[in-house]
Backbone atoms as SQL, in Angstrom:
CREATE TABLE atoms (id INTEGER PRIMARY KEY, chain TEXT, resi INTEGER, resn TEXT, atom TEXT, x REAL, y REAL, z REAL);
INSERT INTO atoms VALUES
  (1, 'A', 1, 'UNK', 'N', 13.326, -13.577, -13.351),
  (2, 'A', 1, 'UNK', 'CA', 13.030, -12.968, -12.080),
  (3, 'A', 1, 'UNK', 'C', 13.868, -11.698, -11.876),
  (4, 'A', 2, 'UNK', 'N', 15.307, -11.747, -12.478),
  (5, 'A', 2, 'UNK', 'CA', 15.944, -10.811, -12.190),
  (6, 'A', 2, 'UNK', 'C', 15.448, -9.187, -13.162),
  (7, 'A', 3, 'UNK', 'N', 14.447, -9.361, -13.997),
  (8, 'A', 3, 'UNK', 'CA', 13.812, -8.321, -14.778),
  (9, 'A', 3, 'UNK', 'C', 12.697, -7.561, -13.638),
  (10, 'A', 4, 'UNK', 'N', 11.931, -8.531, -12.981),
  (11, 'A', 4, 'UNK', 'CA', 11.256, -8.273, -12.014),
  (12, 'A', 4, 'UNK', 'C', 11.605, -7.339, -10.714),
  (13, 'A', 5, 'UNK', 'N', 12.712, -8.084, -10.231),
  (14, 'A', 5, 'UNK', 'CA', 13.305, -6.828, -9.299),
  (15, 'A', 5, 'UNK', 'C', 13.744, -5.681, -9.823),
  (16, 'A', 6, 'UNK', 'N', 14.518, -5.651, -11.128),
  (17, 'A', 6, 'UNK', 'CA', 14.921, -4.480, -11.668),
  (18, 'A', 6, 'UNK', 'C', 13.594, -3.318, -11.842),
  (19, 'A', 7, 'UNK', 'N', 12.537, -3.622, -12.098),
  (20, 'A', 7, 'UNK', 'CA', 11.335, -3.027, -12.824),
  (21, 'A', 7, 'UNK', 'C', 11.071, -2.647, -11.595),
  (22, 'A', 8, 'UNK', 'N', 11.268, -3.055, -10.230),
  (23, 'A', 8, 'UNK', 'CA', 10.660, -2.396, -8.855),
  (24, 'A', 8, 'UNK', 'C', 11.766, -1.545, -8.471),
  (25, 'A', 9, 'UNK', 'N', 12.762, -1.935, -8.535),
  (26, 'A', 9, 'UNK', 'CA', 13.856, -1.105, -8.051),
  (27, 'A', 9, 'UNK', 'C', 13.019, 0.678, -8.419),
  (28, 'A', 10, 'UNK', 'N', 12.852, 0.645, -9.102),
  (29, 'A', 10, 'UNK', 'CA', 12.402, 2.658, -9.650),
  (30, 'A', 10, 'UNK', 'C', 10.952, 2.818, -8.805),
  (31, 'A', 11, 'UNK', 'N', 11.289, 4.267, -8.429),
  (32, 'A', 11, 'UNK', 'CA', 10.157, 4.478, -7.256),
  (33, 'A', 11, 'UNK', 'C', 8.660, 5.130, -8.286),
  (34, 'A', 12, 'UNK', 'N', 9.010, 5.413, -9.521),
  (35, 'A', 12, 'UNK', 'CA', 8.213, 5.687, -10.166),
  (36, 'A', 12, 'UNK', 'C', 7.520, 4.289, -11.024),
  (37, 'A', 13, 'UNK', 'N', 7.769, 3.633, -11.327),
  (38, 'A', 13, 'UNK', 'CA', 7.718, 2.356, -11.480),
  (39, 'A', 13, 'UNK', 'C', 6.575, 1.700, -10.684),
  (40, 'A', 14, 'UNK', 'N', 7.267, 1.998, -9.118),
  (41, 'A', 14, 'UNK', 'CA', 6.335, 1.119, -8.102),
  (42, 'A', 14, 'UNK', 'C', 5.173, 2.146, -7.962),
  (43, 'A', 15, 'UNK', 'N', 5.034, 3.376, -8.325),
  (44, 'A', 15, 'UNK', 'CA', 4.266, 4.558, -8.311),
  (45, 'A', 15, 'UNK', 'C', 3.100, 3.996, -8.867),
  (46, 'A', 16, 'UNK', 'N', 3.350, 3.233, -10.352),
  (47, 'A', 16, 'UNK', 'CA', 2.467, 2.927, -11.280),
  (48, 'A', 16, 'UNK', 'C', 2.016, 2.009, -11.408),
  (49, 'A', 17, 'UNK', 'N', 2.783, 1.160, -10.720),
  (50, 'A', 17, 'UNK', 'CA', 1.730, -0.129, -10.137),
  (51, 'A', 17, 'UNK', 'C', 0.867, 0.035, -9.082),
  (52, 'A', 18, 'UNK', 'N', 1.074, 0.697, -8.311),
  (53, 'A', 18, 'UNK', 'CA', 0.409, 1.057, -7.497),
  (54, 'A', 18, 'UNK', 'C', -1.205, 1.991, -7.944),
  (55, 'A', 19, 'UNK', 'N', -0.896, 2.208, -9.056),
  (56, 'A', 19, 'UNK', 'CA', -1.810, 3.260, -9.523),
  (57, 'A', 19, 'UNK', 'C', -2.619, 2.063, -10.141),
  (58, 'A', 20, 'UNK', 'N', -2.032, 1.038, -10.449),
  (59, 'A', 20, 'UNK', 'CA', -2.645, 0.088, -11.848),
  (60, 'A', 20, 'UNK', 'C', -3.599, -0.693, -11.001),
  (61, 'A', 21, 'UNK', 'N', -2.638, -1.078, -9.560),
  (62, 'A', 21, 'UNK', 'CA', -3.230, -2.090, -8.508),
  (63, 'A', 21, 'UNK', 'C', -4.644, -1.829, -8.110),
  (64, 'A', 22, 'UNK', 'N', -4.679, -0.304, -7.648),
  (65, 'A', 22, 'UNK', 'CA', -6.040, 0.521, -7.301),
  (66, 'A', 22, 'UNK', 'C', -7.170, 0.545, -8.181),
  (67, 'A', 23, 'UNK', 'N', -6.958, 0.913, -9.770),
  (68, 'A', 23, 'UNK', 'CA', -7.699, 0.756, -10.577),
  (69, 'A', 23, 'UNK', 'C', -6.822, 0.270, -11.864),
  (70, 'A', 24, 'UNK', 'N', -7.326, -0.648, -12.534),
  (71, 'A', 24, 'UNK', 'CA', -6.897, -1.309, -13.637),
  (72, 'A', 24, 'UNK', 'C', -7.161, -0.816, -14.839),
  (73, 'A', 25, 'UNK', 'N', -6.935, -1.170, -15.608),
  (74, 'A', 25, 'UNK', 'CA', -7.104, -0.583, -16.867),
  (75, 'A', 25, 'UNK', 'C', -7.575, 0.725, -17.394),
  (76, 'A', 26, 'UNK', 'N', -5.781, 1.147, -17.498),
  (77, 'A', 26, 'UNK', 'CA', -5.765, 2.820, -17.587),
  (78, 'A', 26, 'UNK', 'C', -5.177, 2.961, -19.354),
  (79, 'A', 27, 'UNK', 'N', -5.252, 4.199, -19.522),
  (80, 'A', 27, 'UNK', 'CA', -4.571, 4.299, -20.456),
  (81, 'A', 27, 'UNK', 'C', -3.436, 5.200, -20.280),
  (82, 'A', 28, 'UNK', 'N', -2.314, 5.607, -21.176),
  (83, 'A', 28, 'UNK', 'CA', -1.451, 6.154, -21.047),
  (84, 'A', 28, 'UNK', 'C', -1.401, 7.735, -20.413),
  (85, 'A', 29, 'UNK', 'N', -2.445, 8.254, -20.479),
  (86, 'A', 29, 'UNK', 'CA', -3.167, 9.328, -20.841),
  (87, 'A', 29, 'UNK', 'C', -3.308, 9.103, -18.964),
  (88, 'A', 30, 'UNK', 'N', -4.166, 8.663, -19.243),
  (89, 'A', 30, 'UNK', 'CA', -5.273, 8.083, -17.920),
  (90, 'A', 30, 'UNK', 'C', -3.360, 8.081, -16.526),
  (91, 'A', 31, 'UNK', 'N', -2.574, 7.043, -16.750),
  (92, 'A', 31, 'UNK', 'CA', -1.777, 7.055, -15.974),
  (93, 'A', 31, 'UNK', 'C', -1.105, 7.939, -16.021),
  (94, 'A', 32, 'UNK', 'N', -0.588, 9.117, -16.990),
  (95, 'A', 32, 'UNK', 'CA', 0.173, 10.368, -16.904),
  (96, 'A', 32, 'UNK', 'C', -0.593, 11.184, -15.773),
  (97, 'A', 33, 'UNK', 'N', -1.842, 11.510, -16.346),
  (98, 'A', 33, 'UNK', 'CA', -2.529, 12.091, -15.491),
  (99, 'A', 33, 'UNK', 'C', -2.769, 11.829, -13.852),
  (100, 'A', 34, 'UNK', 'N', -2.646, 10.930, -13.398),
  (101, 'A', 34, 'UNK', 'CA', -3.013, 10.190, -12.129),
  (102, 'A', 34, 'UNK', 'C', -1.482, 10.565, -11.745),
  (103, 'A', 35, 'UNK', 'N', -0.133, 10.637, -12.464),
  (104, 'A', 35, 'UNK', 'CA', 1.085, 10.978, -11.794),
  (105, 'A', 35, 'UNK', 'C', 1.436, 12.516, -11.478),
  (106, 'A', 36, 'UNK', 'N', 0.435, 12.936, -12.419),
  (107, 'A', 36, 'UNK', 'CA', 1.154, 14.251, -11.994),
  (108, 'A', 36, 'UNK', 'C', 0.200, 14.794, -11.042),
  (109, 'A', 37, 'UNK', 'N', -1.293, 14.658, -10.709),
  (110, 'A', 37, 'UNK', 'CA', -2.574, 15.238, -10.080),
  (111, 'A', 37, 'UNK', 'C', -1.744, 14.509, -8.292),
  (112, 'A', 38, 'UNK', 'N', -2.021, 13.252, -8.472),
  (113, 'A', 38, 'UNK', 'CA', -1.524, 12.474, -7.144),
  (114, 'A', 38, 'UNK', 'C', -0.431, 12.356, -6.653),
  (115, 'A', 39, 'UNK', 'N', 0.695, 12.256, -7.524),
  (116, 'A', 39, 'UNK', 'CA', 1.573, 12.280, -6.768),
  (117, 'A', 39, 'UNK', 'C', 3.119, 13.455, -6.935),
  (118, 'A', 40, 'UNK', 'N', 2.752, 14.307, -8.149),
  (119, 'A', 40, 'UNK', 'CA', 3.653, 15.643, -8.171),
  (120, 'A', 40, 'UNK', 'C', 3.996, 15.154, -9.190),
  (121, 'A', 41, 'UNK', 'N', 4.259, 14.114, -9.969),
  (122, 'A', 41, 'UNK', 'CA', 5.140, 14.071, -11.138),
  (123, 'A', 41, 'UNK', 'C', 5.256, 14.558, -12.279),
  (124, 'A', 42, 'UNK', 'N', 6.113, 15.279, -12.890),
  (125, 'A', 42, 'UNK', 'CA', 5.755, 15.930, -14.007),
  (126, 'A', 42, 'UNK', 'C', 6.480, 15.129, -14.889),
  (127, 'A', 43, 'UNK', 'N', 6.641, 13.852, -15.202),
  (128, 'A', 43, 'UNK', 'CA', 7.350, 13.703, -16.251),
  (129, 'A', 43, 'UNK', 'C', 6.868, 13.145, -17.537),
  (130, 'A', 44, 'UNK', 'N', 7.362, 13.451, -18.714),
  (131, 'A', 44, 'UNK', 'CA', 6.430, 13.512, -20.131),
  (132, 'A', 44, 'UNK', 'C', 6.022, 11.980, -20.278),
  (133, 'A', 45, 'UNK', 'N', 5.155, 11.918, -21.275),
  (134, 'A', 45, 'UNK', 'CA', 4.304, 10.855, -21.809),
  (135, 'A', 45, 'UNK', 'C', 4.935, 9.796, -22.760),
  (136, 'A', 46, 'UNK', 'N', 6.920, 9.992, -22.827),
  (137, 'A', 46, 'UNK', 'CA', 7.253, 9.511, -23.322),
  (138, 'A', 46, 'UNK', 'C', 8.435, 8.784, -22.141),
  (139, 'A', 47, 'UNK', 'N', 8.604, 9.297, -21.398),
  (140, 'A', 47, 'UNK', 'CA', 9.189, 8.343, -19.860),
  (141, 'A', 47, 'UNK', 'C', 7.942, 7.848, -19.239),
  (142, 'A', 48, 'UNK', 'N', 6.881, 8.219, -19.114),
  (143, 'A', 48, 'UNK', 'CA', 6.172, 7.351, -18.720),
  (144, 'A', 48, 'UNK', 'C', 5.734, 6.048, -19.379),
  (145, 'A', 49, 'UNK', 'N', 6.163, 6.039, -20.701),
  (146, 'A', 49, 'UNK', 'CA', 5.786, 4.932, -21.994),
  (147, 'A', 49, 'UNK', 'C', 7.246, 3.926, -21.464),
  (148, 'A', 50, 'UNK', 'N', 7.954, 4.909, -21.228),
  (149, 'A', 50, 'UNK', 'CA', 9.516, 3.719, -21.386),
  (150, 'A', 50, 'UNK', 'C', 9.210, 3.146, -19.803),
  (151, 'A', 51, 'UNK', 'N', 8.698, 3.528, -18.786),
  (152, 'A', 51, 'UNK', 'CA', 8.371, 2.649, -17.804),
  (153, 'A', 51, 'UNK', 'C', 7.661, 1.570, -17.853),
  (154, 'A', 52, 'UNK', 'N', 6.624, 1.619, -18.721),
  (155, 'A', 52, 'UNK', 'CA', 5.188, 0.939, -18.523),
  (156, 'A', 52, 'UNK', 'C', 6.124, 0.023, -19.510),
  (157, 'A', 53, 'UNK', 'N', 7.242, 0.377, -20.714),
  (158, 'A', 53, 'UNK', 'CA', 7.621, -1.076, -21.677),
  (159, 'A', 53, 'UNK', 'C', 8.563, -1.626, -20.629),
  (160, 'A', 54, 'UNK', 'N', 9.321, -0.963, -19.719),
  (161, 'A', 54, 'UNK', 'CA', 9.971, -2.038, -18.316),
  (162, 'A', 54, 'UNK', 'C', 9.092, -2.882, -17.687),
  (163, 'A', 55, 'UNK', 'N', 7.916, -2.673, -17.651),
  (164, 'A', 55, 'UNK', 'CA', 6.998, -3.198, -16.294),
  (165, 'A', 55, 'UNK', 'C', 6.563, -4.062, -17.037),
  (166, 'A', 56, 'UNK', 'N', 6.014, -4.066, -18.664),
  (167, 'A', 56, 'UNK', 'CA', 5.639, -4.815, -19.520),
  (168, 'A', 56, 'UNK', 'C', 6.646, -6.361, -19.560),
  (169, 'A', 57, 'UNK', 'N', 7.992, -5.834, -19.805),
  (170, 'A', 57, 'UNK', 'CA', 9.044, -7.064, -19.989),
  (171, 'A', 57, 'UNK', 'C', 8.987, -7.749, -18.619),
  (172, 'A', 58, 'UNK', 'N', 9.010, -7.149, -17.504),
  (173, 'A', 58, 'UNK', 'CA', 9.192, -8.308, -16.270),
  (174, 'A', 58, 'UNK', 'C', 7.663, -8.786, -16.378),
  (175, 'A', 59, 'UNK', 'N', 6.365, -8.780, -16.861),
  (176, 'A', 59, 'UNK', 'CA', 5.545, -9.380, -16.655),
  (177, 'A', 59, 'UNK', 'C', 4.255, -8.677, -15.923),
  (178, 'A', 60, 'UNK', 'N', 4.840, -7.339, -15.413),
  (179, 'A', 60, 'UNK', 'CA', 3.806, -6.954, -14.335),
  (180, 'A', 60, 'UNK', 'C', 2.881, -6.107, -15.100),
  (181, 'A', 61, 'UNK', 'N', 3.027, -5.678, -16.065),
  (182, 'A', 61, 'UNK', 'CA', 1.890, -5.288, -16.921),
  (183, 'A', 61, 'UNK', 'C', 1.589, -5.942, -17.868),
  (184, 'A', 62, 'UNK', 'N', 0.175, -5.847, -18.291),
  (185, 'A', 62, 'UNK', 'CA', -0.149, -6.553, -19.185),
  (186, 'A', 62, 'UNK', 'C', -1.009, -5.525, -20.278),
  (187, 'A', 63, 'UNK', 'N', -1.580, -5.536, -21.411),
  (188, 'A', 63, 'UNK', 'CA', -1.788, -4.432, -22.595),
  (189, 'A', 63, 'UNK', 'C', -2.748, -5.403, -23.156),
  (190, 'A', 64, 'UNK', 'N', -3.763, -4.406, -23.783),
  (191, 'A', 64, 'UNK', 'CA', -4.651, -4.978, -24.424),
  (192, 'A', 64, 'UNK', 'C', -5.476, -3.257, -25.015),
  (193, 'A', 65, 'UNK', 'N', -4.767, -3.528, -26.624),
  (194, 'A', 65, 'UNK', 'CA', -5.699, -2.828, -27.734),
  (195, 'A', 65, 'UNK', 'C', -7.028, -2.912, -27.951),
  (196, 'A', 66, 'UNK', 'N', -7.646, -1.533, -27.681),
  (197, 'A', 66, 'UNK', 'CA', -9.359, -1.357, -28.253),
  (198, 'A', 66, 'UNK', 'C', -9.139, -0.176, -29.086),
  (199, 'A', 67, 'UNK', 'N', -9.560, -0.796, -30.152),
  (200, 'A', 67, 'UNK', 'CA', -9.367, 0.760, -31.669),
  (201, 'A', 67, 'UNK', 'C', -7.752, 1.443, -30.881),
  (202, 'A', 68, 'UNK', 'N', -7.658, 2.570, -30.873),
  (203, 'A', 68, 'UNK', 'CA', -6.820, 3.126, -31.056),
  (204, 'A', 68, 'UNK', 'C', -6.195, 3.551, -29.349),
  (205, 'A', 69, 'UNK', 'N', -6.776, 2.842, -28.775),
  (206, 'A', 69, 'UNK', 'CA', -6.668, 2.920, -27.157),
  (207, 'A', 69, 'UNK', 'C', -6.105, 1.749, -26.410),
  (208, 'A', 70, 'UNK', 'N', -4.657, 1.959, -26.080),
  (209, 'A', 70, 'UNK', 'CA', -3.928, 0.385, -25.342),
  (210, 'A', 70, 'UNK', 'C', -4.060, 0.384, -24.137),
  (211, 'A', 71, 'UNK', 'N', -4.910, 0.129, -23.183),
  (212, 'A', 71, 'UNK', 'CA', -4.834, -0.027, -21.576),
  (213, 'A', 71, 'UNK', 'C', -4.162, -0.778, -21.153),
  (214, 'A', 72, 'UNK', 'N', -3.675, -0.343, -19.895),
  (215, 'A', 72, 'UNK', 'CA', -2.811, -1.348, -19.296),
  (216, 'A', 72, 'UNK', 'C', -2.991, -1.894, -17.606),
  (217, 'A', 73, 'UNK', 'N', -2.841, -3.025, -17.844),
  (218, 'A', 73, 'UNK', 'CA', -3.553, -3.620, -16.663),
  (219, 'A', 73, 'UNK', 'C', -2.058, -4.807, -15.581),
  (220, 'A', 74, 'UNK', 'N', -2.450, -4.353, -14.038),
  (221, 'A', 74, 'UNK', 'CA', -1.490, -4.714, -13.260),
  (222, 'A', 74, 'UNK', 'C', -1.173, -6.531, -13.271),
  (223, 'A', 75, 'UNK', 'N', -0.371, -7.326, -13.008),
  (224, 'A', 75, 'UNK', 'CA', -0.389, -8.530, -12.946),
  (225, 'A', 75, 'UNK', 'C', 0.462, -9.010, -11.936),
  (226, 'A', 76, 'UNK', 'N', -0.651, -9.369, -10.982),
  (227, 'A', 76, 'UNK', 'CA', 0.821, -9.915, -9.668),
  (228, 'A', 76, 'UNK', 'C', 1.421, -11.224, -9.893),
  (229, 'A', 77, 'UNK', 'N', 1.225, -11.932, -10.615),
  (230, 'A', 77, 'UNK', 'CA', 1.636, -13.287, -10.456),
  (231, 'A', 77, 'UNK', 'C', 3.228, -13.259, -10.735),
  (232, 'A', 78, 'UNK', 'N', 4.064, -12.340, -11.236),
  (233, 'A', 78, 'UNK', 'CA', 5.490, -12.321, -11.054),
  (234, 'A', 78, 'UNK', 'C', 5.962, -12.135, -9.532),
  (235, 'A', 79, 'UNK', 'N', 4.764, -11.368, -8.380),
  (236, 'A', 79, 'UNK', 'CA', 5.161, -11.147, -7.011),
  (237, 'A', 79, 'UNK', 'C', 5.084, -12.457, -6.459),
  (238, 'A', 80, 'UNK', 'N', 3.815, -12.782, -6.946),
  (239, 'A', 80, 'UNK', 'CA', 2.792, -14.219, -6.114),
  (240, 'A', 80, 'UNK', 'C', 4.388, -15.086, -6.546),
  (241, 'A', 81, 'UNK', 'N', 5.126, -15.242, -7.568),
  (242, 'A', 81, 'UNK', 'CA', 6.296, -16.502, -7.767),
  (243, 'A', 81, 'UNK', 'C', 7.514, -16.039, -6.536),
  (244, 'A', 82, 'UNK', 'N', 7.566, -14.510, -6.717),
  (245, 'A', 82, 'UNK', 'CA', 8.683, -14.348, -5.485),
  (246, 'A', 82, 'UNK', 'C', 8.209, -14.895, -4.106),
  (247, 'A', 83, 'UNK', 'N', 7.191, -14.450, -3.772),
  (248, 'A', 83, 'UNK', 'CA', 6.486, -15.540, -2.615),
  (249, 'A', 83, 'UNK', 'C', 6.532, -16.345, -2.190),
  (250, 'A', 84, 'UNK', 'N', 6.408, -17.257, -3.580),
  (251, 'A', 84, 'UNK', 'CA', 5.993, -18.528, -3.598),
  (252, 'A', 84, 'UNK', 'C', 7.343, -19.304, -3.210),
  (253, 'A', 85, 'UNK', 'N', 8.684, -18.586, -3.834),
  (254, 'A', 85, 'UNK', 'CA', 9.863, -19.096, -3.784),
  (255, 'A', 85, 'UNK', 'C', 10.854, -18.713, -2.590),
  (256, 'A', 86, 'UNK', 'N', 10.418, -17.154, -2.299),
  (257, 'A', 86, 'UNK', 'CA', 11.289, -16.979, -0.553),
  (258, 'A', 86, 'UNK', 'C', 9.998, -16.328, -0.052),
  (259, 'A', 87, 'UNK', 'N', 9.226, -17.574, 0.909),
  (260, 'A', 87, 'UNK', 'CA', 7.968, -17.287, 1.666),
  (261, 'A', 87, 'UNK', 'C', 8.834, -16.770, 2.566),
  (262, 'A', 88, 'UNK', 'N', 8.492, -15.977, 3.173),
  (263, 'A', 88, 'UNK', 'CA', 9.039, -15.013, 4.791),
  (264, 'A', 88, 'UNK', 'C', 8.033, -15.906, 5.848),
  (265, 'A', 89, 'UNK', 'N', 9.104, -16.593, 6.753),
  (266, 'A', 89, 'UNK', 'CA', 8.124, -17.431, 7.901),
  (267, 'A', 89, 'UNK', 'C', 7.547, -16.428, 8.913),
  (268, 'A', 90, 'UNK', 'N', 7.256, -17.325, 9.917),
  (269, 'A', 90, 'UNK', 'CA', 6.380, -16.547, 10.704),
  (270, 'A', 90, 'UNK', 'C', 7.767, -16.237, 12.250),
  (271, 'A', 91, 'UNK', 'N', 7.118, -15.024, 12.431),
  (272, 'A', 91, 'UNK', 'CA', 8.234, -14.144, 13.251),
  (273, 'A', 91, 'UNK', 'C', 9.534, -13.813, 12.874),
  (274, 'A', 92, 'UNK', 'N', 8.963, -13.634, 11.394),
  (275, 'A', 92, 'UNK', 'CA', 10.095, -12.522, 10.575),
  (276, 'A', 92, 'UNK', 'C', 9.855, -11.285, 10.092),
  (277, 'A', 93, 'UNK', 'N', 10.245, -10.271, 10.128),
  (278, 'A', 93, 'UNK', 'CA', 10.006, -9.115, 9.813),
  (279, 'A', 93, 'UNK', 'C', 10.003, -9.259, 8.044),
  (280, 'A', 94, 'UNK', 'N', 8.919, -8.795, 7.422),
  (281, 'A', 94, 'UNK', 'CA', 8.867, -8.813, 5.793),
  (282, 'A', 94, 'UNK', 'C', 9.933, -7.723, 5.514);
């Protein structure tokens, strides 16, 4: 779990889940592009690779090879366990 928070802690990070959440299965290419058009980012195709292998290790991405093309697709079920384990009751501020 503690890989999980680390992988959100980065605002670029949560950038790209956010990008993954909206539409799924991007490619590297596909998500560079969507960072720098949407949200200003200019940073190369090789920090954006070392994010997506952070997001990969806590669980929240997931990869799947076609020929020579790896898409990558969002996975909440590492959030759905934080949830699951400190539910926020009712008349608490999230």
């Amino acid at each position: 779990m503690v890989t999980v928070y680390r992988a959100l802690d980065d605002e670029t990070r949560r950038i790209i889940l956010d990008e993954l959440a909206a539409s799924d299965g991007k490619t590297l290419f596909e998500i560079c592009s969507r960072l720098t058009m949407q949200h200003g980012l200019g940073l190369t195709r090789q920090a954006i690779s070392q994010h997506l292998g952070v997001l990969e290790a806590a669980g929240l991405v997931v990869t799947e090879r076609r020929g020579r093309s790896k898409f990558h697709y969002f996975n909440s079920e590492p959030l759905t366990e934080i949830t699951r384990r400190w539910p926020i009751g009712e008349g608490r501020e999230p």
